[in-house]
C-alpha positions as CSV (number, residue, x, y, z in Angstrom):
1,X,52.1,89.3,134.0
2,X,51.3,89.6,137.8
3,X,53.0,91.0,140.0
4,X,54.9,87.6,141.3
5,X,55.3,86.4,137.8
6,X,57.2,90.2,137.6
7,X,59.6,89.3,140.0
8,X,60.3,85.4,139.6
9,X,61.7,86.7,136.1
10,X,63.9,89.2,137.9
11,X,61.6,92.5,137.2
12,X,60.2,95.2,139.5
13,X,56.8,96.6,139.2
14,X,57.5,100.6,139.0
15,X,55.9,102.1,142.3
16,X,52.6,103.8,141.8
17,X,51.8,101.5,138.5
18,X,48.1,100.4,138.5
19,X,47.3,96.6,137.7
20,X,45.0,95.8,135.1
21,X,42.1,92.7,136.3
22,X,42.4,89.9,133.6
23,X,39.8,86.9,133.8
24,X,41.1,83.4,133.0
25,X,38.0,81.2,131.9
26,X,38.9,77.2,131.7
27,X,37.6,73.7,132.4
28,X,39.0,71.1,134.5
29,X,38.5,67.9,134.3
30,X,37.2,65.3,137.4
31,X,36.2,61.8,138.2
32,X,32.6,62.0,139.3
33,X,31.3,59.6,141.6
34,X,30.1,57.1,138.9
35,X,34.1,57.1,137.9
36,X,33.1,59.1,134.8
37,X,35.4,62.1,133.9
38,X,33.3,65.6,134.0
39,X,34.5,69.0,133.0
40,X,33.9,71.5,135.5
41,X,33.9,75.1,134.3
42,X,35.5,77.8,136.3
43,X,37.0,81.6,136.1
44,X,39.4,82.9,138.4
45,X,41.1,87.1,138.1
46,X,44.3,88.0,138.1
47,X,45.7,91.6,138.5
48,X,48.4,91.8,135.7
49,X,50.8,94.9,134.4
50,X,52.3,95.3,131.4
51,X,56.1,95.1,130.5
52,X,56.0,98.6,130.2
53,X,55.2,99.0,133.6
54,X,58.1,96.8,134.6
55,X,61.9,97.5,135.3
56,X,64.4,95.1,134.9
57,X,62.9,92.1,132.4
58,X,64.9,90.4,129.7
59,X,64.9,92.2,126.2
60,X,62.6,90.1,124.8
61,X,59.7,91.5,127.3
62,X,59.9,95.2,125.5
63,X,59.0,96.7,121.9
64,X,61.7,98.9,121.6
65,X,61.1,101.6,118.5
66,X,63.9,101.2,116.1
67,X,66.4,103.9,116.5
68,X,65.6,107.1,113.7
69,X,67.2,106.2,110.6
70,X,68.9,109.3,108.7
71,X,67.2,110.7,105.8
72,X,69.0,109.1,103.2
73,X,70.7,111.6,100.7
74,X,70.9,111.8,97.2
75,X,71.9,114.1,94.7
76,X,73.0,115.1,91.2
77,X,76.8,116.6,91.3
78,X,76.3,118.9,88.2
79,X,80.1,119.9,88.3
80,X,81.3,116.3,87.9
81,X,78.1,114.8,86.3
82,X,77.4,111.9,88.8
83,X,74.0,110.8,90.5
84,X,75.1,110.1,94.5
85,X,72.7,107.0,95.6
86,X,72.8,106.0,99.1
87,X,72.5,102.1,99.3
88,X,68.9,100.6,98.8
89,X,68.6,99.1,102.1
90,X,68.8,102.9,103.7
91,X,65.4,103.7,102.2
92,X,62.2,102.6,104.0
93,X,60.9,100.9,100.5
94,X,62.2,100.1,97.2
95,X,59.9,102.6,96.0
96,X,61.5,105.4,97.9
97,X,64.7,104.3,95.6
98,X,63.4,104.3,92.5
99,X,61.3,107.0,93.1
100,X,64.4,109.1,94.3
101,X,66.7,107.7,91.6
102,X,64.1,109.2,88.7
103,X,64.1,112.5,90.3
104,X,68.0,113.0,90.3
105,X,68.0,111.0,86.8
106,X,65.4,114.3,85.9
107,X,67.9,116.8,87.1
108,X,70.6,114.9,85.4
109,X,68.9,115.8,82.2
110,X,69.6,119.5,82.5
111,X,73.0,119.2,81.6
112,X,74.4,121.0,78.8
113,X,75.9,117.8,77.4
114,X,71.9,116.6,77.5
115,X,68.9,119.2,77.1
116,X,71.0,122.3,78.4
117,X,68.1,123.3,80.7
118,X,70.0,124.4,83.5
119,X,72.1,127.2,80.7
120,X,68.2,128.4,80.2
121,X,66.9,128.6,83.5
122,X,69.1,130.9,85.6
123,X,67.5,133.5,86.9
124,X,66.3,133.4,91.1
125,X,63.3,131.0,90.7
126,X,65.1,128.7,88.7
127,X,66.1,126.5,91.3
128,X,62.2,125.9,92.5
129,X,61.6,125.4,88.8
130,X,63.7,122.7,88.6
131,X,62.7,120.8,91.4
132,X,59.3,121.3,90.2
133,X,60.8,120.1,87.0
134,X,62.4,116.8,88.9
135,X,59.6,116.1,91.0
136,X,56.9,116.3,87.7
137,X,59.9,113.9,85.5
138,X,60.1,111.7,88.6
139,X,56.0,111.2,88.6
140,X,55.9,110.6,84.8
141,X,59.1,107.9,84.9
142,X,57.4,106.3,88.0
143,X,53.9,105.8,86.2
144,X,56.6,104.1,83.5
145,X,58.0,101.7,85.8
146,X,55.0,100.9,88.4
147,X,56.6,102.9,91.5
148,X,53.7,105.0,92.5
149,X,54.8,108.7,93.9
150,X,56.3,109.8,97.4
151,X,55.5,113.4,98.0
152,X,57.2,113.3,101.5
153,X,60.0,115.2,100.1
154,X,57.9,117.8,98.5
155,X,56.7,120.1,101.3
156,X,60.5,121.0,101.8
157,X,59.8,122.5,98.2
158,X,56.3,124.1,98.1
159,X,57.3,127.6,99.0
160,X,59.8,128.1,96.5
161,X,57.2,126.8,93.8
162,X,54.7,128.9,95.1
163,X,56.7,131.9,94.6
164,X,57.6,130.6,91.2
165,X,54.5,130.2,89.5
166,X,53.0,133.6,91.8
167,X,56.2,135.6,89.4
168,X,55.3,133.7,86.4
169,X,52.0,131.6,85.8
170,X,53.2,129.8,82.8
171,X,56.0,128.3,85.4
172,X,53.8,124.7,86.2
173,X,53.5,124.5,82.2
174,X,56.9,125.2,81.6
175,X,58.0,122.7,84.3
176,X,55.8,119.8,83.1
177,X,56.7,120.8,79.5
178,X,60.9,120.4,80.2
179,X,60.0,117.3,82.4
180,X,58.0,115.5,79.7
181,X,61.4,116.3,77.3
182,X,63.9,115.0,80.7
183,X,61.5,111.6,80.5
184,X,61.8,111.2,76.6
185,X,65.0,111.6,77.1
186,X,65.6,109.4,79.9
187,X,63.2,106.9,77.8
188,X,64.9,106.9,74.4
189,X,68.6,106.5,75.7
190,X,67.1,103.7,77.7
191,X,65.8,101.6,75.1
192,X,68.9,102.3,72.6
193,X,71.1,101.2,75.3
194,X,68.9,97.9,76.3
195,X,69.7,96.1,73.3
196,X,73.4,96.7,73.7
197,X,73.0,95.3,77.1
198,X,71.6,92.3,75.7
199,X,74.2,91.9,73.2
200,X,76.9,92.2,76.0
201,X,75.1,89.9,78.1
């Protein structure tokens, strides 16, 4: 807006803010002397700033970034066997749900009253194992459902699998082997479960 346009809406160009030269191209329309209307072309400059450059306009005038949303948390409570899901809407896509909710369902697995993997894993990499474990049974269940993988979460993980398979080079084989059983698992009590669903239903 110029700088008049600024201030008739109750705004103040901030001192030492440099205009930007806009050019307005139009026609106008006039009786010429044989009474018949003519359009006349014309141009005309304008030195504009942006809202940004402006203190004191309405709302409305400014894209405001939304406020940083906390990283949402879930987790697997092993000690009273419960997946923690933060509400959907906290998520930045549906996908990052689901694609969260299949990891935790993974580490849910490891239960002794399921596959007992956590009883069989205990030594110090074992922790890095099974997020390797989670993260591998969260890919496979998301190829399942059509939710296509978020590694964002990963990175925070990389080290520890890094040290993992440096001490033991079978580790990524052992981790995609213990997934693949935590997604038949998952699978198979799915789909005895469904039909009692149905029934209910």
């Amino acid at each position: 807006m110029t700088y008049r346009q600024a201030q008739e809406l109750g705004g103040q160009v901030r001192k030492g803010e440099k205009s930007a030269t806009v050019v307005k191209y139009g026609t106008i329309e006039k009786e010429n002397e044989d009474g018949d209307d003519q359009r006349i072309p014309y141009c005309r400059a304008y030195r504009v700033f942006n809202a940004d450059q402006i203190e004191g306009l309405a709302d409305e005038f400014y894209i405001r970034p939304e406020p940083p949303r906390d990283k949402p948390r879930a987790f697997y409570d092993l000690r009273r066997d419960v997946i923690h899901m933060p509400p959907i809407a906290t998520f930045q896509a549906a996908q990052g749900y689901y694609g969260t909710l299949a990891h935790e369902l993974t580490h849910w697995t490891g239960a002794d009253k399921r596959l007992e993997r956590f009883k069989r894993f205990n030594d110090r990499t074992a922790y890095a194992v099974e997020e390797l474990v989670a993260e591998i049974g969260a890919c496979m269940l998301g190829v399942q459902i059509g939710v296509e993988p978020e590694f964002d979460q990963s990175a925070a993980y990389v080290e520890g699998w890094l040290q993992a398979m440096k001490d033991d080079k079978r580790a990524i084989f052992c981790a995609a082997s213990e997934a693949q059983k935590a997604v038949d698992y998952i699978t198979e009590k799915a789909s005895r479960e469904a039909p009692a669903a149905q029934v209910a239903a």
